[in-house]
C-alpha positions in Angstrom: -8.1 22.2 -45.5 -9.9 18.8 -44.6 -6.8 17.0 -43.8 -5.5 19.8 -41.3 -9.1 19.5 -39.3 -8.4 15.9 -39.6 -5.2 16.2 -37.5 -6.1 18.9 -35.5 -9.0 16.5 -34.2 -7.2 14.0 -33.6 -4.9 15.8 -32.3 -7.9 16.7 -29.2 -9.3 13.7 -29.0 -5.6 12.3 -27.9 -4.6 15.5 -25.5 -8.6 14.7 -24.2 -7.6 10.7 -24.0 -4.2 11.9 -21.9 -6.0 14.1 -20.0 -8.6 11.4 -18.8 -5.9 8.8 -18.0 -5.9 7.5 -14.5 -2.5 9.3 -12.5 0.6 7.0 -12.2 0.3 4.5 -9.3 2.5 5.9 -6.1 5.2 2.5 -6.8 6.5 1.1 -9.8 5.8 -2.7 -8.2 4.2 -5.2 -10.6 1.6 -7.7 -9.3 4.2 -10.6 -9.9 6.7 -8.4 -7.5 3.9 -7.7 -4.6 2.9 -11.4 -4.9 6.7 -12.5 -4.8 7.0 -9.8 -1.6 4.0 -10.8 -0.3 4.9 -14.4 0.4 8.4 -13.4 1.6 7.0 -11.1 3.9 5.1 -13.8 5.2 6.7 -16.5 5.0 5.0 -18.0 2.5 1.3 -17.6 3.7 0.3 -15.7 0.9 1.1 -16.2 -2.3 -0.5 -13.7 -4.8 -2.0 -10.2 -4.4 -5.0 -10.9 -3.4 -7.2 -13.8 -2.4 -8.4 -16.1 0.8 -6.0 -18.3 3.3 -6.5 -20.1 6.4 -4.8 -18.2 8.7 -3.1 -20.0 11.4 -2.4 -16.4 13.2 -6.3 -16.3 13.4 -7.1 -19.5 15.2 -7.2 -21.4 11.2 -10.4 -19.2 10.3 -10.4 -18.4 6.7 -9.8 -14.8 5.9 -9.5 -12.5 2.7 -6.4 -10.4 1.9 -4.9 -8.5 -0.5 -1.6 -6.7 -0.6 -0.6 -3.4 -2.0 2.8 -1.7 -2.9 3.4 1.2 -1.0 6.0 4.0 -2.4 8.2 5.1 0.9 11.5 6.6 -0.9 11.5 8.9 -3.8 13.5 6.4 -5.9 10.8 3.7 -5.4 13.9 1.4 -3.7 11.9 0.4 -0.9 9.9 -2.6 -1.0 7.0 -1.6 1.4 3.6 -3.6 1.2 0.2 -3.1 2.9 -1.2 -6.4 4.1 -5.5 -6.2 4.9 -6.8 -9.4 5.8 -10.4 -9.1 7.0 -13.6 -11.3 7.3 -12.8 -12.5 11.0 -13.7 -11.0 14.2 -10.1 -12.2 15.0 -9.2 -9.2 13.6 -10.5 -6.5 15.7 -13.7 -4.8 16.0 -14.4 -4.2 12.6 -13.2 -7.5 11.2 -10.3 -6.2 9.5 -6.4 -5.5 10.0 -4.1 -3.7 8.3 -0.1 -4.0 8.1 2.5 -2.2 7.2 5.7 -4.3 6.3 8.9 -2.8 5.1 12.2 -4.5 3.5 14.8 -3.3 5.9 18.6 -4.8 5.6 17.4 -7.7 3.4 14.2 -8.8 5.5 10.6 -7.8 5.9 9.7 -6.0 8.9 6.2 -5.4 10.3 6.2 -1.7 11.5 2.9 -1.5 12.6 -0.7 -2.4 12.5 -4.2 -0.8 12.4 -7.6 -1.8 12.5 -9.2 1.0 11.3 -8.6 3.2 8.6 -6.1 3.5 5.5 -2.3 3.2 5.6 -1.2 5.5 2.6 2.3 7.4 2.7 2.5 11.3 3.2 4.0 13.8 0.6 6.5 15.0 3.9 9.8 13.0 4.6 12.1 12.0 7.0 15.4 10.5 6.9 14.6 9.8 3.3 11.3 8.1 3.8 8.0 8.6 3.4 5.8 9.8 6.6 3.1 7.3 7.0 -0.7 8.1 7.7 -3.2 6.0 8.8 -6.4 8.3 8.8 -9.9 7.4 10.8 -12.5 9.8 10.1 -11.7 13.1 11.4 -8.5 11.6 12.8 -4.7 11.0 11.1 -2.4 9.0 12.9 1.2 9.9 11.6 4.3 7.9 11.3 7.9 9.1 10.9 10.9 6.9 9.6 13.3 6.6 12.6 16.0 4.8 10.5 15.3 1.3 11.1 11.5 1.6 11.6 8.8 3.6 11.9 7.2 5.2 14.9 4.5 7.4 15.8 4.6 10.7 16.6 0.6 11.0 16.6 -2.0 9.4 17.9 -5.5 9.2 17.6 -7.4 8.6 20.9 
């Protein structure tokens, strides 16, 4: 009888323990892949996931970045990344800039920027791709694959 309430605890404290678990990340990218995507993308200025650089793109000011997978395709084929480099008023109003960079045909494309809010990719498709979001406040902004890049079909004022 004790070794049955043995299992059956353990057996809750590991459904508990799964339960608990963060979710799955949206990409299946490991850090050595973004880095490795990162510095192709561009071309060579960064070089890891995350860090500082002296940005020639921002007069040579030194600014902070750090790069995230993004999961666009339901295979997880895609290299996407989201480039943030902030600290500089070169960067906007709020100091920051976000990127959007897709592998397309064997190169990195930049689809689009923002300088406020999140870039994060949509449950809805089209063409095979994620619909991209880049949300400020009360306000989405919503982009839709076109087959070789993304444009918007919504705009925040």
């Amino acid at each position: 009888m004790i070794q049955i309430r043995s299992v059956a605890a353990l057996c809750l404290v590991a459904l508990l323990t799964a339960c608990a678990a963060p979710p799955p990340s949206n990409t299946s990218a490991s850090a050595t892949s973004v880095a490795t995507w990162a510095k192709e993308a561009t071309g060579g200025l960064l070089t890891a996931d995350k860090g500082s650089v002296t940005d020639p793109g921002c007069a040579n000011q030194k600014v902070d970045y750090e790069v995230k997978p993004l999961a666009l395709d339901a295979a997880g084929q895609t290299p996407a990344l989201v480039i943030t480099r902030s600290g500089s008023s070169c960067l906007g109003r709020t100091g920051a800039l976000s990127e959007l960079w897709v592998k397309s045909e064997g190169r990195w494309v930049r689809q689009f920027s923002a300088s406020e809010g999140e870039i994060r990719a949509l449950p809805s498709r089209t063409l095979g791709r994620a619909d991209v979001s880049v949300s400020r406040g009360s306000c989405s902004s919503v982009w839709r694959w076109q087959g070789s890049r993304y444009d918007t079909t919504s705009r925040c004022p």
